[in-house]
VMD Tcl script that draws the C-alpha trace (Angstrom):
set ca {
  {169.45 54.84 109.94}
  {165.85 53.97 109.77}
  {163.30 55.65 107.58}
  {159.67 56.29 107.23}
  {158.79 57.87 103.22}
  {156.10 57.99 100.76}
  {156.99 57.00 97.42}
  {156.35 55.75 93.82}
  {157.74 52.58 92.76}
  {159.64 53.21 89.50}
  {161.71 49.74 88.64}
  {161.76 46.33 89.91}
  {164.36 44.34 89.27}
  {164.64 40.48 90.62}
  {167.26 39.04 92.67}
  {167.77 35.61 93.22}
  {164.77 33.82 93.17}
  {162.81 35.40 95.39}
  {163.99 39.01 96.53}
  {163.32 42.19 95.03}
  {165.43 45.38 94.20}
  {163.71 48.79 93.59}
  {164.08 51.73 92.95}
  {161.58 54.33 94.57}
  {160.86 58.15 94.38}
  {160.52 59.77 97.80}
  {159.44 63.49 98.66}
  {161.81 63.30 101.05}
  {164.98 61.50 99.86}
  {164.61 61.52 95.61}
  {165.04 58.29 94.22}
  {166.11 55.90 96.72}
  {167.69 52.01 96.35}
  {165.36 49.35 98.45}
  {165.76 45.97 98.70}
  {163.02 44.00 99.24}
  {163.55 40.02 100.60}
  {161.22 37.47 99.35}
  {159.04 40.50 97.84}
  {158.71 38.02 94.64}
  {156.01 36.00 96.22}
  {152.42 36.88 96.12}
  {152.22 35.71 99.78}
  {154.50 38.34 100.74}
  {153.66 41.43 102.62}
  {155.62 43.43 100.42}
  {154.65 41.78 97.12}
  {151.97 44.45 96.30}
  {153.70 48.02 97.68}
  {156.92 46.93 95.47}
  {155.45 46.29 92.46}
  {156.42 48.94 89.52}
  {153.83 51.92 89.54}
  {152.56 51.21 92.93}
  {152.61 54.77 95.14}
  {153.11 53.80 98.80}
  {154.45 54.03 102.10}
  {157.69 52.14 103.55}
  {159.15 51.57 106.54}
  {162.79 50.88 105.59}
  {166.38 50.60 107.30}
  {169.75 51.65 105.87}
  {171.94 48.50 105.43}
  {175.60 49.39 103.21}
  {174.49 51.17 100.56}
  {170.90 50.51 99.61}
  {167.34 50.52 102.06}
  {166.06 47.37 103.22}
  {161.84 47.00 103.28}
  {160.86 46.49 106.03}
  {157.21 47.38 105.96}
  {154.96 48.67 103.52}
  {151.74 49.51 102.08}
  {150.02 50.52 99.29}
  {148.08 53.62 98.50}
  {147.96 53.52 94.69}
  {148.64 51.13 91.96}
  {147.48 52.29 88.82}
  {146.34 49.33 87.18}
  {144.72 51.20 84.38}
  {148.20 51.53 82.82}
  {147.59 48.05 82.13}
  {145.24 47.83 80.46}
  {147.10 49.80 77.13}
  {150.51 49.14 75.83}
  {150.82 52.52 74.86}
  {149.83 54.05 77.89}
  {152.48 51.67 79.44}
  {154.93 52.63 77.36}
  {154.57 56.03 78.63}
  {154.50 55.06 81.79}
  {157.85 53.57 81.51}
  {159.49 56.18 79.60}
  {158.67 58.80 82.05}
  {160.24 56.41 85.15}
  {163.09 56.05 83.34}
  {163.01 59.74 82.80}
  {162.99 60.38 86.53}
  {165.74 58.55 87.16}
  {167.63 60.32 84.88}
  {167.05 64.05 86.64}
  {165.46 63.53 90.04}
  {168.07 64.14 92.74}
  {169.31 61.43 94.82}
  {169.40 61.30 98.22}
  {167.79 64.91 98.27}
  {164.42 66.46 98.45}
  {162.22 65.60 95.30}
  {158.30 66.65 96.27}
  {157.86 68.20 93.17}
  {159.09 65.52 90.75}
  {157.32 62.64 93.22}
  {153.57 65.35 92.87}
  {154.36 65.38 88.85}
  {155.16 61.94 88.56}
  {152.21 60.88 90.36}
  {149.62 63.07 88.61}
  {151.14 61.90 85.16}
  {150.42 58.51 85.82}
  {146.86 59.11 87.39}
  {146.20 60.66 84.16}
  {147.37 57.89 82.11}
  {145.90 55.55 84.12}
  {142.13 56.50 83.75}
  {143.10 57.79 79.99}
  {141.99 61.25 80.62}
  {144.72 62.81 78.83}
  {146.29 62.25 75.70}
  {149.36 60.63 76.41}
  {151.18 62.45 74.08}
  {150.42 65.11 76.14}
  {151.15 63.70 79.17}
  {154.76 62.90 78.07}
  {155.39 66.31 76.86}
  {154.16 68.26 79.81}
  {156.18 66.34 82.08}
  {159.37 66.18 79.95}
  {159.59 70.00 80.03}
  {158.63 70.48 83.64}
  {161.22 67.77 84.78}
  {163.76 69.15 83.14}
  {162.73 72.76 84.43}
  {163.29 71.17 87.76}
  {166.57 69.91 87.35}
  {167.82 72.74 86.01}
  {167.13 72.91 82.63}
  {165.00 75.76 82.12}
  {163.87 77.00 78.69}
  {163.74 80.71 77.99}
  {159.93 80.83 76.50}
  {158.98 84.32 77.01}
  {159.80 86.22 73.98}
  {161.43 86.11 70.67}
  {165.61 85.94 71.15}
  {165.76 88.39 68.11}
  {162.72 91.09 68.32}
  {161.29 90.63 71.89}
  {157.59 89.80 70.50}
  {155.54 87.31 72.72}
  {153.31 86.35 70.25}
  {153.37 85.40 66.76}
  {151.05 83.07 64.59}
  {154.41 80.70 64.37}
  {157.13 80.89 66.66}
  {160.43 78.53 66.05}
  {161.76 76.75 69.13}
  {165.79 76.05 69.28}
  {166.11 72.79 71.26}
  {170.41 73.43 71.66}
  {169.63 76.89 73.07}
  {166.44 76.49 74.74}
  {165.27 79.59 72.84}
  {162.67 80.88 70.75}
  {162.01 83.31 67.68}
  {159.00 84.61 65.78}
  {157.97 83.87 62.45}
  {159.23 86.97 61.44}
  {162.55 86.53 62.65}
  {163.14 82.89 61.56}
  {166.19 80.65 63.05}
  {170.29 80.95 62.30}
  {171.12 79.19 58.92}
  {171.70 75.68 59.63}
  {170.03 75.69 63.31}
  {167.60 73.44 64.26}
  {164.30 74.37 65.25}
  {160.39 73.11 65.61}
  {157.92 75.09 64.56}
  {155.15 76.04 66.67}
  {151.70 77.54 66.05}
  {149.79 79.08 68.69}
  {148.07 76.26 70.36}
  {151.30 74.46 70.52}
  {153.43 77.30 72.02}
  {151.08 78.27 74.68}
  {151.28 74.21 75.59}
  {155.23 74.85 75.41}
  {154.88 77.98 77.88}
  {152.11 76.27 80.19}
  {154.45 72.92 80.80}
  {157.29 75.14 82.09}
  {155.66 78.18 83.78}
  {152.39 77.40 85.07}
  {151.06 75.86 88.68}
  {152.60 72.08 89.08}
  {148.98 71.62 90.20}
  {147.55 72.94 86.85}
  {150.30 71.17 84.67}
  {147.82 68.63 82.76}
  {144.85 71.29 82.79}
  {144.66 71.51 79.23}
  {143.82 69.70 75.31}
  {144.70 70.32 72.18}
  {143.98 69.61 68.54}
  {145.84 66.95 66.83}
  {148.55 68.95 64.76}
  {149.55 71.21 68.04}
  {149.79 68.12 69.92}
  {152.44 66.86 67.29}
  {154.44 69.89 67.29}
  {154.21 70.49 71.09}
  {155.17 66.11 71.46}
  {158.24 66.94 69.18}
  {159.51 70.06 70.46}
  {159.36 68.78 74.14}
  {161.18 65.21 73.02}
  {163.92 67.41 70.94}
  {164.60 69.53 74.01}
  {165.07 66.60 75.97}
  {167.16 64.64 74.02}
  {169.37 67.70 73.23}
  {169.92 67.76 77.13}
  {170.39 64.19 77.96}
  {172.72 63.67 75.56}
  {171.89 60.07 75.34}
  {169.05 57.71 74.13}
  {166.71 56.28 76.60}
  {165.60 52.16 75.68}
  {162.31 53.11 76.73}
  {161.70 55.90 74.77}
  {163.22 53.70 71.71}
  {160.73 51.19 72.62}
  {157.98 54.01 72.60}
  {158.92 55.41 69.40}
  {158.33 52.42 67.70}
  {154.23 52.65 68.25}
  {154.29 56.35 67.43}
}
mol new
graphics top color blue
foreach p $ca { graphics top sphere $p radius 0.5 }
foreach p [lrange $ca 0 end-1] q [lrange $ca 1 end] { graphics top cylinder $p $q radius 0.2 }
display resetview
């Protein structure tokens, strides 16, 4: 089975001493396993379009159970990520990320357009990239399925309140007035930070990074969005080890 895909490099692993094995999100396929022979040389033709970050097009075969390389090019490679460890860091976290939740073998357009903005952004260090991370946490895990229920206060209905308390187990928040369940966990959220909260999961993929804000809803937008994904992975992520450790 032959097949023709744009896609995002998101690992590169080595084999031998002179082959590549990545893994790449497609629109069209999710994350996909490519193998790339000789791709470790700089006088490769593939060298360049399977390097990690790199957004390109492929020309691959099906071969047991992985795509072979056959040809490719390079659209995008991002090297302002590069050029800041942090930044990086990001970068890496969210790839990881993707693997995690994007489907396999199954349409992924939305996760490939998100993953792709987020590192344009980071790249030319438009965006905070605490911001970055957060936005795309929640809207990746909207798309696979874990969708917060933002809209109103579990206990009184209110939309709006000067703090509102999000429950990362339940996905759920409540009002200042109401408060959380003795001995639940829950971020508090002031206004700037909730309507971040809201935006991430709710508003145009196109319009996802469309926004700032000030230092302290940053931190309590950053920490909600981490909790909730933690509380649905269920599992640590080295990356976003590594990343807490410059936070």
């Amino acid at each position: 089975m032959n097949l023709t895909a744009t896609g995002l490099v998101l690992t590169v692993s080595q084999l031998g001493d002179s082959d590549r094995f990545c893994k790449i999100l497609t629109g069209t396929h999710g994350v996909i396993n490519a193998y790339a022979k000789g791709a470790k040389s700089m006088k490769n033709k593939n060298f360049t379009a399977t390097s990690q970050f790199v957004y390109g097009s492929y020309e691959l075969f099906y071969r047991r159970n992985h795509y072979v390389i056959d040809e490719s090019q390079y659209e995008e490679l991002f090297t302002g990520l590069r050029e800041d460890i942090f930044r990086l860091s990001v970068a890496q976290y969210l790839c990881q990320l993707t693997m995690e939740l994007a489907p396999v073998e199954q349409p992924a357009e939305e996760y490939l357009y998100l993953m792709r903005a987020a590192l344009w952004y980071l790249s030319r260090n438009t965006r905070a990239p605490l911001l970055i991370k957060a936005a795309s946490e929640m809207r990746m895990l909207s798309l696979a399925g874990y969708l917060p229920d933002l809209v109103m206060c579990r206990e009184c209905g209110i939309y709006e309140h000067d703090w509102m308390y999000f429950a990362p187990e339940s996905g759920t928040i409540s009002c200042g007035s109401c408060g959380v369940k003795p001995g639940e966990f829950a971020v508090r959220l002031n206004r700037g930070a909730m309507y971040a909260f809201r935006h991430s999961v709710y508003a145009d993929i196109r319009k996802l990074y469309a926004f700032s804000l000030g230092e302290e809803s940053l931190k309590q937008f950053s920490e909600a969005a981490e909790a909730y994904t933690l509380s649905k992975l269920e599992k640590n992520l080295t990356t976003l080890e590594f990343l807490k450790t410059m936070m």
